[in-house]
KEDO-342628 format. One record per residue: chain; residue in three letters; x, y, z of N, C-alpha, C, O in turn. Coordinates in steps of 0.1 Angstrom, whole numbers, plus 5000, padded with zeros to 4 digits. Layout:
BEGIN
 cadena residuo  nc1  nc2  nc3 cac1 cac2 cac3  cc1  cc2  cc3  oc1  oc2  oc3
      A     ALA    X    Y    Z    X    Y    Z    X    Y    Z    X    Y    Z
...
//
This chain:
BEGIN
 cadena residuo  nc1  nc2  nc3 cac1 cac2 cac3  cc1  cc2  cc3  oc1  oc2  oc3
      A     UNK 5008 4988 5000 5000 5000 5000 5009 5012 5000 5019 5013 5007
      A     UNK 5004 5023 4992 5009 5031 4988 5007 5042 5002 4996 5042 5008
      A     UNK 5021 5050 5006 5017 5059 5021 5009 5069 5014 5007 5072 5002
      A     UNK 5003 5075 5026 4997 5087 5027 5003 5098 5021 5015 5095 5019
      A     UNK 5002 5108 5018 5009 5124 5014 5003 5129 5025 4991 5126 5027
      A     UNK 5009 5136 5032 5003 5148 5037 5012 5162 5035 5024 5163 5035
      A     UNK 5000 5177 5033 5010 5186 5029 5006 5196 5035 4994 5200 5035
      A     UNK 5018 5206 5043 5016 5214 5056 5020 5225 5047 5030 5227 5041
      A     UNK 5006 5234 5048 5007 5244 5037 5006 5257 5048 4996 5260 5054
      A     UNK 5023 5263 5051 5033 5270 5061 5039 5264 5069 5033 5256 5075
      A     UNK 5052 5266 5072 5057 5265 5074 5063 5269 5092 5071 5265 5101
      A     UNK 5056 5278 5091 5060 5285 5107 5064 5270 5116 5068 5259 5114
      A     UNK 5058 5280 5131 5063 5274 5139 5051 5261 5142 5057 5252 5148
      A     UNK 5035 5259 5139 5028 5255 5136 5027 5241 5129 5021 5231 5133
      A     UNK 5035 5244 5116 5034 5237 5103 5054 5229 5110 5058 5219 5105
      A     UNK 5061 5235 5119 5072 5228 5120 5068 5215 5130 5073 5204 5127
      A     UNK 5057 5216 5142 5051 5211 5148 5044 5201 5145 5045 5191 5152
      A     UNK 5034 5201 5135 5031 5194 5127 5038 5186 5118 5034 5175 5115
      A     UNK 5049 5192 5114 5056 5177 5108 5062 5171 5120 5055 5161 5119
      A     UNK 5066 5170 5127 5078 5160 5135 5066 5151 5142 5068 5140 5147
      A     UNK 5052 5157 5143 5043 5150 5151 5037 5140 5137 5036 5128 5141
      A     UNK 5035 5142 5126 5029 5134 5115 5039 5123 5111 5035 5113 5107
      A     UNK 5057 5128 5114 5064 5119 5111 5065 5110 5121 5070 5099 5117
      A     UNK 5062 5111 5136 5065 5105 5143 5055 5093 5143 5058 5081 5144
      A     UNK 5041 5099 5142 5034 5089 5142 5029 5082 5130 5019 5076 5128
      A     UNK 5042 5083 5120 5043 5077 5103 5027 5075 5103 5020 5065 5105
      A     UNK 5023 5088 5099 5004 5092 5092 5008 5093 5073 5000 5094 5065
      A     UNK 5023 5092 5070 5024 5090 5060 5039 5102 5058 5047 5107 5066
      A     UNK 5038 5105 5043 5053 5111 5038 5049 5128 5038 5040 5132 5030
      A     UNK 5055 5135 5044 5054 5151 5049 5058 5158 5039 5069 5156 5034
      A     UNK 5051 5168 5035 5058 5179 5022 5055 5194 5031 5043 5198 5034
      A     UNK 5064 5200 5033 5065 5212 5043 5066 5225 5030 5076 5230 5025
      A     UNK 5051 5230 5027 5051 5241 5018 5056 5259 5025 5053 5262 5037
      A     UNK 5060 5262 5021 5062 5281 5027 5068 5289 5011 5076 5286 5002
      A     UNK 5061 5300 5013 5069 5312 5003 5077 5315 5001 5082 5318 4990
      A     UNK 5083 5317 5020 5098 5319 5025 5110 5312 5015 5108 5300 5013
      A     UNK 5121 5316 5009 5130 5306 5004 5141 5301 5016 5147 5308 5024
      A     UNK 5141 5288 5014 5146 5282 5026 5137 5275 5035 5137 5263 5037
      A     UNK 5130 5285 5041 5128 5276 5056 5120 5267 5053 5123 5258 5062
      A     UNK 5107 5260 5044 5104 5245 5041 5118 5237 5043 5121 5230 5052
      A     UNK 5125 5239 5032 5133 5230 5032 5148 5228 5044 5155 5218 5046
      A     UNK 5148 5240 5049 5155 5238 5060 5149 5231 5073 5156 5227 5083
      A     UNK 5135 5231 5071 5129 5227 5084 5127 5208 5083 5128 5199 5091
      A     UNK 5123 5209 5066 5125 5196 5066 5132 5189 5064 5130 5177 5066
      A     UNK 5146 5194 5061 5158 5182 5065 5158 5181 5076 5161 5170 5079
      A     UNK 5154 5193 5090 5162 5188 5102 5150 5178 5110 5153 5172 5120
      A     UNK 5138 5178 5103 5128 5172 5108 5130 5154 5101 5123 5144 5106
      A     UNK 5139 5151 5089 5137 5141 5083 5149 5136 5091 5151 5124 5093
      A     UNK 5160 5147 5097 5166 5139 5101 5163 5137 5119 5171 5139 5129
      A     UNK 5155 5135 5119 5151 5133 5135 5142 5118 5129 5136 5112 5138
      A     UNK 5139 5112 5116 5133 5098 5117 5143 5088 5123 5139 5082 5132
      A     UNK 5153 5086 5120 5162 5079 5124 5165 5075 5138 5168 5064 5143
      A     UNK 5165 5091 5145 5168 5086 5156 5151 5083 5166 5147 5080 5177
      A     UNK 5147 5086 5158 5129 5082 5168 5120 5067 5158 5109 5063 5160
      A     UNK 5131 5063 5147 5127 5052 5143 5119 5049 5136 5115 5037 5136
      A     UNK 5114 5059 5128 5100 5058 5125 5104 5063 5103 5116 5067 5100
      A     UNK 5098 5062 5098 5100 5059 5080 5091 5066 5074 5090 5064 5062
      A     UNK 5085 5075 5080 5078 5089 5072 5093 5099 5064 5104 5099 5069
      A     UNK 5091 5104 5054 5100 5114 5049 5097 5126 5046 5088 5130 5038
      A     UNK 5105 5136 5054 5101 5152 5054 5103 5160 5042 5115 5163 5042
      A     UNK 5100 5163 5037 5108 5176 5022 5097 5189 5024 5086 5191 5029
      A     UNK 5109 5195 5017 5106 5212 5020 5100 5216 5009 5096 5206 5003
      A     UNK 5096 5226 5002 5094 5232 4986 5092 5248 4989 5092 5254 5000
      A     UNK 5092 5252 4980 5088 5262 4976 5076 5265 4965 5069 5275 4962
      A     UNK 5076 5251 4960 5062 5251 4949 5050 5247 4952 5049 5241 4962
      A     UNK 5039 5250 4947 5030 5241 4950 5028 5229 4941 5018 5222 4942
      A     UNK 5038 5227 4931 5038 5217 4922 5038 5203 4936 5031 5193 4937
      A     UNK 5047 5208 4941 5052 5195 4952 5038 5191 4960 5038 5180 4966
      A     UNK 5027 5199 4962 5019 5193 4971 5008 5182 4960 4998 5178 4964
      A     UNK 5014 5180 4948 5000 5174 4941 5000 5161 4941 5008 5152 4938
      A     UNK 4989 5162 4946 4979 5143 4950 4981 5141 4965 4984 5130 4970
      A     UNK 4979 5152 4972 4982 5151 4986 4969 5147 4992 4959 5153 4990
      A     UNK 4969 5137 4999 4955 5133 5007 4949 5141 5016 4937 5142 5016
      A     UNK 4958 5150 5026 4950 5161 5026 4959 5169 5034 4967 5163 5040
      A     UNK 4959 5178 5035 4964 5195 5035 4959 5203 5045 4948 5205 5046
      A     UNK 4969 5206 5052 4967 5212 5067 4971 5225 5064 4982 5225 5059
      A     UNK 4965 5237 5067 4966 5253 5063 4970 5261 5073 4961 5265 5080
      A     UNK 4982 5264 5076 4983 5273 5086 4991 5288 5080 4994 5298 5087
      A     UNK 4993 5285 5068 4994 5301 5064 4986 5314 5066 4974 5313 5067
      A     UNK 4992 5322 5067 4985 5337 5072 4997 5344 5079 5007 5339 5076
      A     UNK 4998 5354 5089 4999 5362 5100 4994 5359 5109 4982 5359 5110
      A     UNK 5005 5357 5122 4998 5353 5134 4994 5367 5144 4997 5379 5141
      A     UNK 4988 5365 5154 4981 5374 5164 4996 5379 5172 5006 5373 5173
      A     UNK 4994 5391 5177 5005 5398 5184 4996 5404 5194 4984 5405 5194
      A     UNK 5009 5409 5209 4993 5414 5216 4990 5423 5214 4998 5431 5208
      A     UNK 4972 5427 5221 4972 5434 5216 4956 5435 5205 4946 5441 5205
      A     UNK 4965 5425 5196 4954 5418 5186 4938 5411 5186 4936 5404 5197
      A     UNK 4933 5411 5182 4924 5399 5182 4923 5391 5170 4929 5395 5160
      A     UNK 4918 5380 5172 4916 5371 5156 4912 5376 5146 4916 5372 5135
      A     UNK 4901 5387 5148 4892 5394 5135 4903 5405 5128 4904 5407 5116
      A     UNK 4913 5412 5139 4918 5421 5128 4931 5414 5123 4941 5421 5123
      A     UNK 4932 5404 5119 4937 5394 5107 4932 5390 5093 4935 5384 5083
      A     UNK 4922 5397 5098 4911 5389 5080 4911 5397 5075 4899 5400 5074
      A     UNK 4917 5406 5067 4921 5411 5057 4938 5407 5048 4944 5406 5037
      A     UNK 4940 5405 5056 4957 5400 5052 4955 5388 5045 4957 5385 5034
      A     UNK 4947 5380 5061 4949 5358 5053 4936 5363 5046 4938 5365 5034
      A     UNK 4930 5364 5047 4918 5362 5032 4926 5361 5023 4925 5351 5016
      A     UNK 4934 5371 5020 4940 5368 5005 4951 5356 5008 4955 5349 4998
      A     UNK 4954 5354 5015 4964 5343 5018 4961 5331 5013 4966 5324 5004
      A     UNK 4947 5329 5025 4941 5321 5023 4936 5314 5005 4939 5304 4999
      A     UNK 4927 5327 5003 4923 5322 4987 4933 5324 4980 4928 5330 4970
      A     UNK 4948 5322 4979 4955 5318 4972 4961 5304 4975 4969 5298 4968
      A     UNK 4958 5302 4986 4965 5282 4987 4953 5281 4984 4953 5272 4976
      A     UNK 4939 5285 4986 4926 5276 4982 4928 5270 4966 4928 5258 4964
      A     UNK 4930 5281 4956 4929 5281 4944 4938 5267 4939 4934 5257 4932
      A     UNK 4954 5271 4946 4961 5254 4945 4962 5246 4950 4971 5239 4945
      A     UNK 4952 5240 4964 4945 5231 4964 4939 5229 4954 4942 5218 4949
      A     UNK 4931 5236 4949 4922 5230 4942 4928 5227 4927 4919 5224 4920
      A     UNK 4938 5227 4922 4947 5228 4915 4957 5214 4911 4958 5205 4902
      A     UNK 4963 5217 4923 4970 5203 4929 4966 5194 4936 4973 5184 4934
      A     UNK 4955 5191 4946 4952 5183 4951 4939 5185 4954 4933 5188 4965
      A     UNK 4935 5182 4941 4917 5184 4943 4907 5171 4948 4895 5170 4947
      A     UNK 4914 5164 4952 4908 5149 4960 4910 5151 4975 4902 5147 4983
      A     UNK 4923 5160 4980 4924 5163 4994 4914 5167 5002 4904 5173 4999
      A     UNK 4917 5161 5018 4909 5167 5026 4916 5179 5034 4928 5179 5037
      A     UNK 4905 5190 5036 4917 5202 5039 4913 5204 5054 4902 5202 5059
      A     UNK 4924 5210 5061 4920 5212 5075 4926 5228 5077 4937 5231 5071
      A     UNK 4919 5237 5084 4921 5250 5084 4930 5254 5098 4922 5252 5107
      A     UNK 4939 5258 5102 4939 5265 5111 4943 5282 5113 4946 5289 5122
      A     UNK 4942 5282 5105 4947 5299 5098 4934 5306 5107 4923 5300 5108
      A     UNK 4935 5315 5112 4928 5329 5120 4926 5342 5112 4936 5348 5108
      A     UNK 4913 5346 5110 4900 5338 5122 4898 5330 5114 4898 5330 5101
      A     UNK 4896 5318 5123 4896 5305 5116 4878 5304 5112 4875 5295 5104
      A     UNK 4871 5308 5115 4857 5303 5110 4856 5309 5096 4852 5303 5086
      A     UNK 4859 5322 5098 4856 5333 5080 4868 5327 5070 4868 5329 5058
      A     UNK 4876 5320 5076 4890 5312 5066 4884 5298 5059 4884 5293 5048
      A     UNK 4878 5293 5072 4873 5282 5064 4861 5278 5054 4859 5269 5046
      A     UNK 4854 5290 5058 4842 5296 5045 4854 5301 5035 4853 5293 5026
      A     UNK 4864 5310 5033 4866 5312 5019 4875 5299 5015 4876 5297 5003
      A     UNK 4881 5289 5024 4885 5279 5017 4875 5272 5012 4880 5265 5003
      A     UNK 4863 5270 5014 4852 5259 5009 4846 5269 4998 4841 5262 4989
      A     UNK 4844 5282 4995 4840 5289 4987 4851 5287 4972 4849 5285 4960
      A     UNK 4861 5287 4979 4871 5286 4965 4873 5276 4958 4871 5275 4946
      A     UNK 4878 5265 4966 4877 5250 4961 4869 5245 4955 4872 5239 4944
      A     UNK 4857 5246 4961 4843 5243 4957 4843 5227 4963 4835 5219 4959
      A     UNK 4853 5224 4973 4852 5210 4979 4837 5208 4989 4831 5217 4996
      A     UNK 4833 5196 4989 4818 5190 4998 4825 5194 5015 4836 5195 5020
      A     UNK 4810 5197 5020 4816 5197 5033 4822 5190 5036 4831 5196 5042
      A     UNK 4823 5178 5035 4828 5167 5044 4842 5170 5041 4849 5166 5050
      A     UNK 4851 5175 5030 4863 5180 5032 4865 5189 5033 4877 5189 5029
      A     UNK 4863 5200 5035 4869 5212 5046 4865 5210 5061 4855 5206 5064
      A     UNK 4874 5213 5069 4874 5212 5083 4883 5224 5090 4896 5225 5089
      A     UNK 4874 5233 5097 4884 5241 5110 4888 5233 5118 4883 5222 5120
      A     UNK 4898 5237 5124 4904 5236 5136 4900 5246 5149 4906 5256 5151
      A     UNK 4891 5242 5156 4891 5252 5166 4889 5243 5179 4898 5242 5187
      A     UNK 4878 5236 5179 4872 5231 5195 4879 5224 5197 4881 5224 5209
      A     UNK 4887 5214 5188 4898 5204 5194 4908 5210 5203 4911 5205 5214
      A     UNK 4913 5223 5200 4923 5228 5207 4917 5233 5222 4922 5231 5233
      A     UNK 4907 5240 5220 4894 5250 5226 4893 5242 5240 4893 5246 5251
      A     UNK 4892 5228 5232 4886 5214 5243 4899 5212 5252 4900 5216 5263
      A     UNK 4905 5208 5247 4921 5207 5248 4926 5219 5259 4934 5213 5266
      A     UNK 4925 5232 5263 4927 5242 5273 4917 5237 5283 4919 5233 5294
      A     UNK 4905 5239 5277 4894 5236 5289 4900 5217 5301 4900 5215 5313
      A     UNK 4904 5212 5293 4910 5198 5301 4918 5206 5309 4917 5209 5321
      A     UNK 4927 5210 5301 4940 5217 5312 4938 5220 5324 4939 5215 5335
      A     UNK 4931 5234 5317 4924 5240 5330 4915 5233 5342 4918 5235 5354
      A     UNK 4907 5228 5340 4902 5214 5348 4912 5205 5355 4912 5202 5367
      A     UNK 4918 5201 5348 4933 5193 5355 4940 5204 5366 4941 5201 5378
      A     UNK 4943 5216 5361 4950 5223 5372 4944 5227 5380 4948 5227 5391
      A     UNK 4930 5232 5378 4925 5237 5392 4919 5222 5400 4918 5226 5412
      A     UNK 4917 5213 5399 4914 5204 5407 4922 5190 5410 4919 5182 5418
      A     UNK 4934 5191 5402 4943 5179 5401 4942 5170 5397 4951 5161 5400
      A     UNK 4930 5166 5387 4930 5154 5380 4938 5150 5369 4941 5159 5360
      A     UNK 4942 5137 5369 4948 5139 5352 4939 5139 5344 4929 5133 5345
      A     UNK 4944 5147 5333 4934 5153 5317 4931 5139 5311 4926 5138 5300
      A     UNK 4935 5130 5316 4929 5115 5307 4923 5110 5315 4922 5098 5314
      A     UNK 4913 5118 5329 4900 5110 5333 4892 5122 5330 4880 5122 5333
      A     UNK 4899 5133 5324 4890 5149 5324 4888 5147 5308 4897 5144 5301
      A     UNK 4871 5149 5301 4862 5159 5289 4865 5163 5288 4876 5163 5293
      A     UNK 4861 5174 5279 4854 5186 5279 4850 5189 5262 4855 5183 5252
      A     UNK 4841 5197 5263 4837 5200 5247 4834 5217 5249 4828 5223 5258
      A     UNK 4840 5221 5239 4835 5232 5233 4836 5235 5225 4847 5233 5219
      A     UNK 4822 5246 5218 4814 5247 5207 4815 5260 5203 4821 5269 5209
      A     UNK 4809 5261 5188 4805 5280 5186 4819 5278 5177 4826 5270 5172
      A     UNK 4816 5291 5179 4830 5299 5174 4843 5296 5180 4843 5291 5191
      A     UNK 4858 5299 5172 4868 5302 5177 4871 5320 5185 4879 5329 5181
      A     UNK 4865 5321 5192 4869 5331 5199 4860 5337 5210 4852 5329 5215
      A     UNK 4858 5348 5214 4849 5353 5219 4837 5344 5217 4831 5343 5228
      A     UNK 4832 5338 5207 4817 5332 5205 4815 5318 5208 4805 5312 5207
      A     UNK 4831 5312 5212 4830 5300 5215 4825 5296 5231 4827 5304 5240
      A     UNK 4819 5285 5232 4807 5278 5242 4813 5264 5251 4810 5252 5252
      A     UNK 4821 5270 5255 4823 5255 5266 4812 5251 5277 4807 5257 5286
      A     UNK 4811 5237 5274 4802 5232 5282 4804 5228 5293 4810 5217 5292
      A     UNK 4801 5231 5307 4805 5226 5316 4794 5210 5319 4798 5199 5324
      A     UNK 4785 5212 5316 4774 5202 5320 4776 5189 5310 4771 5178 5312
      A     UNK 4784 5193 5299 4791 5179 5290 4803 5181 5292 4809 5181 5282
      A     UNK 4810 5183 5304 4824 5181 5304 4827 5174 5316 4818 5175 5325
      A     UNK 4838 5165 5318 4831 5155 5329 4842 5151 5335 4852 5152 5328
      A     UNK 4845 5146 5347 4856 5143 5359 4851 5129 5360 4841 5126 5366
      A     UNK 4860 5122 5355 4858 5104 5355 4845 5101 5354 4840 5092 5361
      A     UNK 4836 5109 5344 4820 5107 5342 4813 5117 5347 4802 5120 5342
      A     UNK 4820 5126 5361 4808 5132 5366 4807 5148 5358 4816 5154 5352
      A     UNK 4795 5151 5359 4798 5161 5350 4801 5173 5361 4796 5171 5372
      A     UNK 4810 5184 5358 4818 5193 5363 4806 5203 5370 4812 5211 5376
      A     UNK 4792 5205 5372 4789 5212 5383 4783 5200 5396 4779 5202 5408
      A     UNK 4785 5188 5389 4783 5177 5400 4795 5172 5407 4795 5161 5413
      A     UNK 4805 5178 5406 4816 5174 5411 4819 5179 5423 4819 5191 5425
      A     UNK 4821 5170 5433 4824 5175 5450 4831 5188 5448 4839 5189 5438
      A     UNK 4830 5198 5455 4843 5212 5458 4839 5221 5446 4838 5233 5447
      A     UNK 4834 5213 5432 4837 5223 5425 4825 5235 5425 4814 5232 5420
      A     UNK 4826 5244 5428 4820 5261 5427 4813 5264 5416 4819 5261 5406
      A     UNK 4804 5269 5415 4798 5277 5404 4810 5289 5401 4813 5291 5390
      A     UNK 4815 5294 5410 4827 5304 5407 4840 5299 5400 4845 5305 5391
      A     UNK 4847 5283 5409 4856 5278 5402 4855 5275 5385 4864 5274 5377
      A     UNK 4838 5273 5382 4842 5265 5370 4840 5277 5357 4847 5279 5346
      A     UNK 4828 5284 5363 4830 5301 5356 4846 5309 5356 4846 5318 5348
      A     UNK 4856 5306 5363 4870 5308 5361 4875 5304 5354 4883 5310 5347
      A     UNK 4871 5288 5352 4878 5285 5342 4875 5282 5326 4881 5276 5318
      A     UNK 4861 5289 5327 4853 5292 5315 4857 5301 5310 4859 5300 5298
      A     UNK 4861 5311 5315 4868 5324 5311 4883 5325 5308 4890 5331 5300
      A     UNK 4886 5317 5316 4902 5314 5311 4906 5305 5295 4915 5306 5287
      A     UNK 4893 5296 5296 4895 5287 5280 4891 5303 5271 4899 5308 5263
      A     UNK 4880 5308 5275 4877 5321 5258 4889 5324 5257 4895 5320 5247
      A     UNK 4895 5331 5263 4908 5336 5265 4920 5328 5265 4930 5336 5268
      A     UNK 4923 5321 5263 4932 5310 5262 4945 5313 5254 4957 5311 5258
      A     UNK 4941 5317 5242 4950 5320 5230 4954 5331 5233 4966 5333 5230
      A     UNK 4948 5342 5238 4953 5354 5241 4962 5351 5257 4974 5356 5258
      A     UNK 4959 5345 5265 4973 5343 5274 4986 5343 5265 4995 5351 5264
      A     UNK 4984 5327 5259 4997 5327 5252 5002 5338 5247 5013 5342 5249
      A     UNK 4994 5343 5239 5002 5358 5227 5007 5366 5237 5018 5370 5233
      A     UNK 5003 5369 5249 5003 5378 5260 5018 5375 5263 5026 5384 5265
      A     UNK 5021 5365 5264 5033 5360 5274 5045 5357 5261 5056 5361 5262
      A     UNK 5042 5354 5254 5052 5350 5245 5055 5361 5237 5066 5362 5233
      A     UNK 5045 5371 5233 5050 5385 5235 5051 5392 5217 5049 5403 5214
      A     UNK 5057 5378 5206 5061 5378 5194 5057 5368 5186 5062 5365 5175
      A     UNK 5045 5363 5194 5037 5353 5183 5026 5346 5190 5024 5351 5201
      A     UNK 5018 5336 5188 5005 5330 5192 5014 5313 5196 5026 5310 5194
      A     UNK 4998 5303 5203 5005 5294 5205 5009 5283 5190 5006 5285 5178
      A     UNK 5016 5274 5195 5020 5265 5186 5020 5254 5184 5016 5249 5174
      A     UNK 5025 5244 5198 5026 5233 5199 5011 5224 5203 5009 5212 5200
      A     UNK 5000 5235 5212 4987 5225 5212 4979 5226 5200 4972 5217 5196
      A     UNK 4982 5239 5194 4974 5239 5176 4978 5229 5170 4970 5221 5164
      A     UNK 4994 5227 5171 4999 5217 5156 4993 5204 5164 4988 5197 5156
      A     UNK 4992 5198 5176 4993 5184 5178 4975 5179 5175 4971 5168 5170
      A     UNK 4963 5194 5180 4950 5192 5179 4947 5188 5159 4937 5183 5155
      A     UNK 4957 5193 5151 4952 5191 5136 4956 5181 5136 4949 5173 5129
      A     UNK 4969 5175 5141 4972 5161 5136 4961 5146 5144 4958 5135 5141
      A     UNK 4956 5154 5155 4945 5143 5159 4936 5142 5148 4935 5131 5143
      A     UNK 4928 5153 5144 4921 5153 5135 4923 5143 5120 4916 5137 5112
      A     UNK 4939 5146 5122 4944 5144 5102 4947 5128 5106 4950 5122 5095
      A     UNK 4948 5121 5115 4949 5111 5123 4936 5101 5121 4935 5089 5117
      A     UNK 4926 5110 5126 4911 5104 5130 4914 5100 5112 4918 5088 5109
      A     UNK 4911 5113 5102 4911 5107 5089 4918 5102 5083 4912 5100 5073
      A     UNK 4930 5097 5083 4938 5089 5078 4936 5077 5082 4937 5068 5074
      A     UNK 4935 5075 5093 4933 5062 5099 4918 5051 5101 4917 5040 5105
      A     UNK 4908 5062 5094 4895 5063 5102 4894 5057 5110 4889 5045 5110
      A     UNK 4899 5064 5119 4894 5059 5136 4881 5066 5138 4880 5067 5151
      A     UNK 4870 5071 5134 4863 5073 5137 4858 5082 5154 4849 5080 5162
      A     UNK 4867 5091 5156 4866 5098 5163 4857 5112 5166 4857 5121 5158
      A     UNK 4852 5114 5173 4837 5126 5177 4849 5136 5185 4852 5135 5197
      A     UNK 4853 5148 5176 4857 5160 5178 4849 5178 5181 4838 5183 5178
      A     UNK 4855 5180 5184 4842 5195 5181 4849 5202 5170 4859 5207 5173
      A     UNK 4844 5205 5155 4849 5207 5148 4843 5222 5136 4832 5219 5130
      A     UNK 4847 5232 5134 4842 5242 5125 4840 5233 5110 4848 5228 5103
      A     UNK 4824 5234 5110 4822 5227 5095 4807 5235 5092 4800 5241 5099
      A     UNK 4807 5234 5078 4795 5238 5072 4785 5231 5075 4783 5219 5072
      A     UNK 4772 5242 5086 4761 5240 5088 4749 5244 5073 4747 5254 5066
      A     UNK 4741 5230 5072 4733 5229 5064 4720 5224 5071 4714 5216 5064
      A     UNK 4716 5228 5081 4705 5226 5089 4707 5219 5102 4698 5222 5111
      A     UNK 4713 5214 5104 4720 5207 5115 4725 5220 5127 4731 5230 5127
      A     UNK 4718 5213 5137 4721 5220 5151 4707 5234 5149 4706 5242 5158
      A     UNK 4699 5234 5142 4694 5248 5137 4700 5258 5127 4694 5268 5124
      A     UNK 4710 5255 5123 4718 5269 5120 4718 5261 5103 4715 5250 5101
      A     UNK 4722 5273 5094 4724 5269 5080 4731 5282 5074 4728 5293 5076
      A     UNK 4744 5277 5066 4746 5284 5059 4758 5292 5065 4762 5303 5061
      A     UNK 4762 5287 5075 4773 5288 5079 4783 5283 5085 4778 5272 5089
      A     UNK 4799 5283 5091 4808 5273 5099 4806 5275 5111 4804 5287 5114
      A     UNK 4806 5265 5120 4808 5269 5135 4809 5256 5139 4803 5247 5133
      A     UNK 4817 5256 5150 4822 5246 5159 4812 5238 5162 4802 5242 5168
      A     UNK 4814 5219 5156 4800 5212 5162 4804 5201 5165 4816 5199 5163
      A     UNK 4798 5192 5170 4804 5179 5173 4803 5171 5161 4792 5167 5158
      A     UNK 4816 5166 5154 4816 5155 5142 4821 5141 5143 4830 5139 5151
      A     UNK 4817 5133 5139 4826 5119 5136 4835 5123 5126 4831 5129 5116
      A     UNK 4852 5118 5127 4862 5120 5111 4865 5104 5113 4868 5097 5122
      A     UNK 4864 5103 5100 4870 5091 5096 4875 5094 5081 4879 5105 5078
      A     UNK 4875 5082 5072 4880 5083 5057 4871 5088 5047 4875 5090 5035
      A     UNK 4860 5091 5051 4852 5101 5048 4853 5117 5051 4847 5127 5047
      A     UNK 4861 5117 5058 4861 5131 5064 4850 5135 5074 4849 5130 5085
      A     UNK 4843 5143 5068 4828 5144 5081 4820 5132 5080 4810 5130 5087
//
């Protein structure tokens, strides 16, 4: 059987994260796209040469073309400009829109069978102009938001109460930002749900409701010269995981609503199955 392609369309710090995690868990052979001259291909020699010593038979390469992404199974998007503080996600969307609908176009170009995963900001109006340009079925365009979203809210639950995050839920919905909906009453401590939980406060768990909206803005806050990196790139490769492998996994995921949930005619964070179907 012929491996997987996958193709990390930027390069940043994001898209460097993303490969060494895709290579590690050989989800197939890595093509590291960026504008930049050099850094794809600088990132992917030092990332191909880390198979050897972690043992694993995925191969990293760099480009500068997008000739190199064609017949890629599916294509993970983190190009754009990241958030500084200061920032919010919305005053970015004028820059990556155009960003965006220029890898949409060669997607659709070069790898018009791919499934695409968005994490470029604001990630909900990115992933509408990637499915506007493509013209790909829902079931292959996919944001990235609640996976990550979910992924703080565990944290945060684990720190304030001491559990490990592998007996700790959580889901959260909506939007990537301000409009996103963490649920405490589906988020759960070894089953129980989080306002049924001994100690925990209507105050404690509203703290840390507020600390998930805000989440991404801590990091930019502290790190001072860019947004986070390492829980973005590992939340897409679960995703690019679920579908390569179809494991059939139930994520909370930005997809086109077509009556489902109430809503139509637009992306927002919902709970999906991914498998080799995509949605």
């Amino acid at each position: 059987m012929a491996r997987k392609k996958i193709a990390l369309i930027g390069s940043g710090q994001i898209g460097g994260t993303m490969g060494l995690l895709a290579a590690k868990k050989e989800l197939g052979d890595v093509v590291m796209f960026d504008v930049v001259d050099g850094l794809p291909q600088g990132k992917g020699l030092d990332l191909h040469e880390t198979t050897p010593v972690e043992g694993c038979n995925s191969t990293v390469t760099g480009t500068n073309s997008y000739e190199d992404i064609k017949d890629a199974d599916i294509c993970i998007v983190t190009a754009g400009i990241p958030r500084k503080p200061g920032m919010s996600r919305d005053d970015l969307v004028g820059t990556n829109t155009k960003i965006v609908k220029d890898v949409a176009e060669n997607i659709k170009k070069y790898a018009p069978n791919s499934f695409v995963i968005i994490i470029t900001n604001p990630l909900d109006a990115m992933v509408y102009v990637m499915q506007k340009v493509t013209g790909f079925p829902k079931n292959r365009v996919i944001g990235m938001a609640g996976v990550l979203d979910s992924a703080r809210f565990r944290t945060f639950i684990s720190m304030e109460t001491g559990v490990s995050v592998q007996d700790i839920t959580a889901f959260v919905l909506g939007g990537h930002g301000d409009t996103m909906v963490p649920l405490p009453r589906y988020s759960t401590i070894a089953g129980i749900p989080l306002p049924d939980y001994p100690g925990l406060s209507k105050e404690r768990i509203d703290a840390m409701v507020d600390r998930t909206r805000k989440g991404g803005g801590e990091i930019v806050n502290l790190l001072k010269t860019g947004s986070a990196f390492y829980a973005p790139g590992a939340s897409a490769i679960a995703m690019a995981e679920s579908i390569l492998r179809d494991q059939k996994r139930i994520f909370p995921c930005a997809v086109l609503c077509e009556g489902e949930y109430g809503q139509s005619g637009i992306f927002m964070g919902v709970p999906v199955l991914l498998g080799s179907n995509g949605v």
